[in-house]
C-alpha positions in Angstrom: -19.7 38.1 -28.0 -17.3 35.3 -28.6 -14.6 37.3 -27.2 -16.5 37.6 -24.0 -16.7 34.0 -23.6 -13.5 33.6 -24.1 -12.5 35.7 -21.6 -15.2 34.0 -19.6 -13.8 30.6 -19.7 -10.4 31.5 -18.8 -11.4 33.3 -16.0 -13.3 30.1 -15.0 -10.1 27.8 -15.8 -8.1 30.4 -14.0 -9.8 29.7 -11.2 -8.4 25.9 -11.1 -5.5 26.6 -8.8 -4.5 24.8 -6.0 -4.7 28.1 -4.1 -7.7 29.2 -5.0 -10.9 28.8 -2.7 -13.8 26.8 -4.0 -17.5 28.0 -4.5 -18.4 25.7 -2.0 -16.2 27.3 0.7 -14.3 24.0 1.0 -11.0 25.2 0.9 -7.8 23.2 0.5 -7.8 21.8 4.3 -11.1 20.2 3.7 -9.7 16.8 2.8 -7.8 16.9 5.9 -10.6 18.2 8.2 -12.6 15.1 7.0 -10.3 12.6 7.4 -9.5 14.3 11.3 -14.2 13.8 11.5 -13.1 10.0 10.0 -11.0 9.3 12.5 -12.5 10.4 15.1 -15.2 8.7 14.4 -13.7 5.2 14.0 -14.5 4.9 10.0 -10.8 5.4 9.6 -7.5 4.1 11.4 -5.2 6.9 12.8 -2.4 6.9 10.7 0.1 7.7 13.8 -1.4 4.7 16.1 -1.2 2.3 12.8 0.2 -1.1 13.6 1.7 -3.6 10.2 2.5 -6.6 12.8 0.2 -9.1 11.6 -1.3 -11.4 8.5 -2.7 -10.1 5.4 -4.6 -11.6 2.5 -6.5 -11.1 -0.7 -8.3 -13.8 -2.0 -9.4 -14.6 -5.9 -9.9 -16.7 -8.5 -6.3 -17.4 -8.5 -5.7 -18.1 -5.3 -4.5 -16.1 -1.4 -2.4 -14.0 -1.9 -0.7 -13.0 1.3 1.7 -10.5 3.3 3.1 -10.7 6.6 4.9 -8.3 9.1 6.5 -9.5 12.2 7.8 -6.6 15.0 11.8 -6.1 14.9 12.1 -2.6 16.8 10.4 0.7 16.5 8.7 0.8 12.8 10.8 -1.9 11.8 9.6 -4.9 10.4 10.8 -8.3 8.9 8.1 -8.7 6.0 7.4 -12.0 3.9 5.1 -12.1 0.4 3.1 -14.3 -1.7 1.2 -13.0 -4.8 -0.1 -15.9 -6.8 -0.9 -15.6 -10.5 -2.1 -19.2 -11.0 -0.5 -22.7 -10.2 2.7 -22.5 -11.0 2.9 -18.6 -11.5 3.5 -16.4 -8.7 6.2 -13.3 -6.8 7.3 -14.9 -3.3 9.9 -13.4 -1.1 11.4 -12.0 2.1 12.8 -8.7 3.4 12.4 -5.6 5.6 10.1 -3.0 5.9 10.3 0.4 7.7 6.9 2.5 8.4 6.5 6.1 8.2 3.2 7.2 8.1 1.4 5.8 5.5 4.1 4.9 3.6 6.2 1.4 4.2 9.5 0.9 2.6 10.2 -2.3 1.3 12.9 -3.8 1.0 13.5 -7.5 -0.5 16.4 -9.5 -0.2 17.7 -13.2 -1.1 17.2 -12.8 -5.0 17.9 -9.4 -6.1 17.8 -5.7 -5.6 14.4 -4.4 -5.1 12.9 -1.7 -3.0 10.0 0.5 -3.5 7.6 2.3 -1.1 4.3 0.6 -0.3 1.0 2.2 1.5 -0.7 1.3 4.2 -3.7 2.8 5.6 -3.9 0.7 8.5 -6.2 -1.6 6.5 -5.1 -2.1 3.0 -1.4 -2.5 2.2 -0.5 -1.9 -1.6 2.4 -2.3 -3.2 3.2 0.4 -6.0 2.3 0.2 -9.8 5.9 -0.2 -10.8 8.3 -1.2 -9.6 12.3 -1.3 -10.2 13.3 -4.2 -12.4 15.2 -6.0 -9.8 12.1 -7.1 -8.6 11.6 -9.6 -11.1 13.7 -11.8 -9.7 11.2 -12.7 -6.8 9.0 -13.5 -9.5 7.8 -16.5 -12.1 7.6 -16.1 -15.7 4.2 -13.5 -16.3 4.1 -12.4 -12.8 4.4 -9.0 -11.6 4.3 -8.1 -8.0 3.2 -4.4 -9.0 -0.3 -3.7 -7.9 -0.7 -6.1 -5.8 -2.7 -5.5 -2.1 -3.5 -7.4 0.8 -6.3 -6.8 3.5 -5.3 -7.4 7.3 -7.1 -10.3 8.5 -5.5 -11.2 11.4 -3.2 -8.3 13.8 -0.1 -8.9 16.0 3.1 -11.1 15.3 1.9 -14.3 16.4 -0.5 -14.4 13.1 1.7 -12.8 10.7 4.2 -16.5 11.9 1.4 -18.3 10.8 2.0 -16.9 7.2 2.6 -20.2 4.8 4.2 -19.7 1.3 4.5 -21.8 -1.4 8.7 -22.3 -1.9 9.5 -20.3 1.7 8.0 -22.2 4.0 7.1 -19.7 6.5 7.0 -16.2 5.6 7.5 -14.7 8.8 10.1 -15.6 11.1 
């Protein structure tokens, strides 16, 4: 008997596999097939018609965090950041940014080397869990700009311009 449920549970892990239908008939397209129902629908931004012109923002106890992107040619994008940790902690800095797809690649320059790939799901931009030591630089003492996420608030370049920082003045340029 317990050899037969044995064999019975790794038949059942067996069928774990990527490849392998579900019960449920759901297949491995049904992610995508939902997301196509989402969009179509307007619950979810079209990932090809996504725009990152524009001001972002995340607000807590600590205070605004913020993000701006500001048009320089196709996909391209001159970017500017403010995470704030508290009052005199905080990541602030300027770069570039390049879209494709969901993904944005960021990269900062001024105080060091430091580029990572960001998403950006035409509502939430969020910058990876780790990122390469270089980054650090753009950051105060027990501040980390890994994690961190901003929410458009505002579209277009004219509002991501508007975009004050704490050391940088504006920004976006």
């Amino acid at each position: 008997m317990r050899i037969l449920i044995g064999l019975f549970c790794v038949a059942l892990l067996a069928g774990c596999g990527e490849n392998t239908p579900t019960v449920l008939g759901g297949g491995s397209d049904a992610g995508s097939a939902l997301d196509e129902q989402a969009i179509a629908a307007g619950i979810m931004p079209d990932p090809d018609e996504v725009e990152l012109a524009g001001r972002f923002e995340t607000r807590s106890e600590l205070g605004i965090d913020k993000f701006c992107a500001v048009a320089k040619g196709a996909k391209q994008f001159n970017i500017g950041f403010l995470a704030v940790f508290g009052p005199e902690s905080k990541c602030e800095g300027t770069g570039t940014a390049v879209v494709e797809n969901e993904k944005v690649r960021i990269t900062l320059s001024g105080k060091g080397s430091c580029a990572f790939d960001a998403r950006y799901d035409g509502i939430e931009m969020r910058f990876p869990g780790l990122v390469e030591s270089g980054c650090a630089s753009y950051c105060s003492d027990r501040a980390s700009l890994s994690g961190t996420y901003y929410y458009m608030i505002q579209p277009g370049d004219a509002a991501a311009r508007t975009t004050l920082g704490r050391d940088i003045e504006r920004l976006c340029d």
